[in-house]
C-alpha positions in Angstrom: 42.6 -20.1 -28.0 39.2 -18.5 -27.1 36.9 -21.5 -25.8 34.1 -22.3 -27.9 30.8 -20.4 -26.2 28.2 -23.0 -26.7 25.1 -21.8 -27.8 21.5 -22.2 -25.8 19.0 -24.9 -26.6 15.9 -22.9 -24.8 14.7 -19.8 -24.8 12.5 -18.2 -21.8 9.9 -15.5 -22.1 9.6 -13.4 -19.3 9.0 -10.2 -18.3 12.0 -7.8 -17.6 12.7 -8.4 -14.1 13.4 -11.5 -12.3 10.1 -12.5 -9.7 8.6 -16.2 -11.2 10.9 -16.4 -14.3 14.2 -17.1 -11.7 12.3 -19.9 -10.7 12.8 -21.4 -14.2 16.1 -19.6 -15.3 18.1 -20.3 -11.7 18.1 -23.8 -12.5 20.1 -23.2 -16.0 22.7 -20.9 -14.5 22.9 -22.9 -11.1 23.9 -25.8 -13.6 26.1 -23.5 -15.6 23.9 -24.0 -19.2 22.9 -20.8 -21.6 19.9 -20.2 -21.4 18.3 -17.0 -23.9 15.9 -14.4 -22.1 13.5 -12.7 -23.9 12.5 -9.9 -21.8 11.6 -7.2 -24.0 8.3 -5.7 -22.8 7.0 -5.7 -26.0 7.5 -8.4 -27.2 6.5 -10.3 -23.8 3.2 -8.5 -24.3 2.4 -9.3 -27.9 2.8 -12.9 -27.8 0.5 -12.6 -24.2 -1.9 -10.7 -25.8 -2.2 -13.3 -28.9 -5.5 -15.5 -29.5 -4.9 -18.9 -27.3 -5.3 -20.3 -31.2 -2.0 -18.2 -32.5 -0.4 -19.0 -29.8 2.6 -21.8 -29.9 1.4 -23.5 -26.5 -2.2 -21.6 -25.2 -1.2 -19.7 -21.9 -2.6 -16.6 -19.9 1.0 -15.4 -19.1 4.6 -15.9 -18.4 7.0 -17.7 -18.2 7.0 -19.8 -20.8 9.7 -21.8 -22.3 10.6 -22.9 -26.1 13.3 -25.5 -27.5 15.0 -23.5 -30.5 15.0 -26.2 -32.5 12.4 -28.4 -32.1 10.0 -25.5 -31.3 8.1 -27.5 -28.3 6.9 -24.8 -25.8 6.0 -25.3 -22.4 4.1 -22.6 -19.8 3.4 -22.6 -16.2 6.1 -21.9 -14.1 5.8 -25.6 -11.8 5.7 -27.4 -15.6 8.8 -25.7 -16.8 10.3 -26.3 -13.6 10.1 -30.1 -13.7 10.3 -30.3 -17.4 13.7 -28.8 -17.2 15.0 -30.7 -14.1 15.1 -33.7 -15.9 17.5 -32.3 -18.1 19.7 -30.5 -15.7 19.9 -33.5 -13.3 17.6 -31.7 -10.6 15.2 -33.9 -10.4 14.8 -36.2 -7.5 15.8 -40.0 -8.5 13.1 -41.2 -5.9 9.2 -41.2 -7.2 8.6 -39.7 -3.6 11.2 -37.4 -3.6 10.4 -36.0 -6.5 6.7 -35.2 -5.3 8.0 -33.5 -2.2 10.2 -31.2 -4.3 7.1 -30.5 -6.4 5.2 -29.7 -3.2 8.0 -27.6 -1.8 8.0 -25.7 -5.1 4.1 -25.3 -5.0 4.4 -23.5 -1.2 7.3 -21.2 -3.0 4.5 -20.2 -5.7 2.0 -20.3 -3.4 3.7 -17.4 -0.8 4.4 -15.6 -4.3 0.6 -15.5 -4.9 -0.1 -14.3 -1.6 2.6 -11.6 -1.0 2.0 -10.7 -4.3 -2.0 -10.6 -3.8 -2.4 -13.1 -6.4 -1.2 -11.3 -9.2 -1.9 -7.7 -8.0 -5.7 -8.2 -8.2 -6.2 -6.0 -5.3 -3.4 -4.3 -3.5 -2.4 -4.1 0.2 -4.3 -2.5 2.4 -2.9 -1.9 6.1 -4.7 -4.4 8.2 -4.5 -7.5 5.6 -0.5 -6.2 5.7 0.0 -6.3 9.3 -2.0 -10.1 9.6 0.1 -11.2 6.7 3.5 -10.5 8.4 2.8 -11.3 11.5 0.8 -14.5 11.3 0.8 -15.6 7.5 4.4 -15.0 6.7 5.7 -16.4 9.6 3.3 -19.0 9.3 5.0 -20.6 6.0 8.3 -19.8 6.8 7.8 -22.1 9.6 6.4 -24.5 7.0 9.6 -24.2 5.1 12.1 -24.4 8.1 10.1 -27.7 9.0 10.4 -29.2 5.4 14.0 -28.9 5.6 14.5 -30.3 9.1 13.0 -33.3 7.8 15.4 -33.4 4.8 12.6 -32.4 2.2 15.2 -30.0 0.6 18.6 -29.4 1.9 20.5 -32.4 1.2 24.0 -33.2 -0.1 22.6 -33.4 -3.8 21.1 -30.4 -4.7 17.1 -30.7 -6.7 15.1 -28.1 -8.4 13.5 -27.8 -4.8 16.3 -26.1 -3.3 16.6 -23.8 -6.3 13.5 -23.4 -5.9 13.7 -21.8 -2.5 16.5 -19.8 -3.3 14.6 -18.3 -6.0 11.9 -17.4 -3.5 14.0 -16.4 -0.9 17.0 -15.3 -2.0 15.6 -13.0 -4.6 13.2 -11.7 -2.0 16.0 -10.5 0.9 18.1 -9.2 -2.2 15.1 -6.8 -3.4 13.1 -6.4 -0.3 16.0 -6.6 2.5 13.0 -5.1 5.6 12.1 -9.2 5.0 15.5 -10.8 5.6 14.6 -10.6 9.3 11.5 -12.3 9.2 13.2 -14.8 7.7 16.4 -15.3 9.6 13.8 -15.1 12.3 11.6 -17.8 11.6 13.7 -20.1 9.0 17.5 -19.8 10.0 18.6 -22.9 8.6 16.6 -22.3 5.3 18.2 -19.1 5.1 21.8 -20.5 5.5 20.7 -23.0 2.4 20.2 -20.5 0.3 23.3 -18.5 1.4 24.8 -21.8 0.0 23.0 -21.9 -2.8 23.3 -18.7 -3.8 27.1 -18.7 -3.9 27.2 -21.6 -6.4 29.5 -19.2 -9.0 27.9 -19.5 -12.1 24.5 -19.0 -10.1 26.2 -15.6 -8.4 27.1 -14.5 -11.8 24.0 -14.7 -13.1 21.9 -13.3 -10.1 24.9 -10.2 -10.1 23.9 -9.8 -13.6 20.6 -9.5 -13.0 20.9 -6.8 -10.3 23.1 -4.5 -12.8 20.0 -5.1 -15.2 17.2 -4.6 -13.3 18.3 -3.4 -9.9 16.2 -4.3 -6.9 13.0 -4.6 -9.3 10.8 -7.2 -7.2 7.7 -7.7 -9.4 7.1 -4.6 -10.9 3.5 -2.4 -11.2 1.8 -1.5 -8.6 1.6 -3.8 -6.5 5.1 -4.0 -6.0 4.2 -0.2 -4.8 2.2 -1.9 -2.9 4.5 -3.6 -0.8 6.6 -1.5 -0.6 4.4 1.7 0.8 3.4 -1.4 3.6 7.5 -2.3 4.3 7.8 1.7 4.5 5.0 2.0 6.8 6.5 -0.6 9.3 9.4 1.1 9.7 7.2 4.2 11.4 
């Protein structure tokens, strides 16, 4: 008897590759739950482009997140995040804990935005690249390496913090792999978390299908050129 494929509750909008949105959709396949992508350019872009008055919840961009029934939509990746924890049983029982996951998840945005030049408002230019992977990058992986030394993220139960980092992380080494020794480097033990993490099955399955979708697509345009001109450049 085939078993009974239960359908998703939640849609995300996102663009088509995985970047911020794995922040958000991680957390469904790390618990095993269906979650429905909408990743059609297209699409993506219309419902961006809308008036903030025809919009279902007013955002700037994705990833935003809607209940199929109910139609409640939420935007902002950090909002999603600890929206959707609460359901999945990610979310820190503590009052405490739960603000240093938060915060742990705000650094993982944070080196986003900066590796990313927030949003690719300006791209990389040689100098700002060398300072950023020598001091900066460093710098918060250090900041990450200490957090879980002191048992911010890490522990036996497993919160949205340490999905989190994965999805920072472990997407990172898997499509920009000149990184992963910067960060074995400077944040070992935060590397073998999310070696762990990442080989929860129904979270491999999901990040392998990924990769046969959208390859080693990082976060797409050109600032991912960007980057990737500056990881070419070091290896001169």
């Amino acid at each position: 008897m085939t078993p009974e494929v239960k359908e998703a509750d939640y849609e995300l909008l996102y663009w088509p590759l995985p970047f911020r949105g794995c922040f958000v959709s991680y957390l469904f396949a790390y618990r095993d739950v269906p979650l429905m992508e909408i990743t059609d350019f297209d699409e993506v872009n219309e419902q961006k482009a809308r008036l903030p008055s025809e919009q279902p919840i007013p955002f700037i961009g994705p990833p935003t997140l809607r209940h199929r029934n109910t139609g409640f939509t939420l935007n902002q990746m950090p909002a999603i995040v600890t929206y959707v924890s609460q359901e999945l049983h990610l979310m820190p029982e503590d009052p405490l804990d739960a603000a240093i996951a938060l915060k742990i998840l705000m650094d993982c945005n944070d080196i986003l935005m900066e590796l990313c030049r927030y949003n690719g408002s300006i791209m990389w230019e040689r100098e700002a690249w060398i300072e950023f992977r020598s001091q900066r990058f460093p710098r918060w992986l250090a900041v990450l390496e200490e957090s879980v030394a002191r048992g911010f993220f890490g522990r036996e139960r497993a919160s949205f913090a340490d999905i989190g980092v994965y999805a920072l992380l472990g997407n990172m080494i898997r499509c920009l792999p000149e990184l992963e020794t910067d960060i074995v480097s400077h944040a070992p033990r935060t590397r073998e978390l999310c070696t762990k993490i990442g080989a929860q099955p129904s979270l491999a399955s999901f990040v392998d299908g990924h990769e046969k979708r959208y390859g080693k697509l990082y976060c797409g345009g050109y600032i991912e050129e960007s980057i990737r001109k500056m990881l070419e450049m070091d290896l001169r």
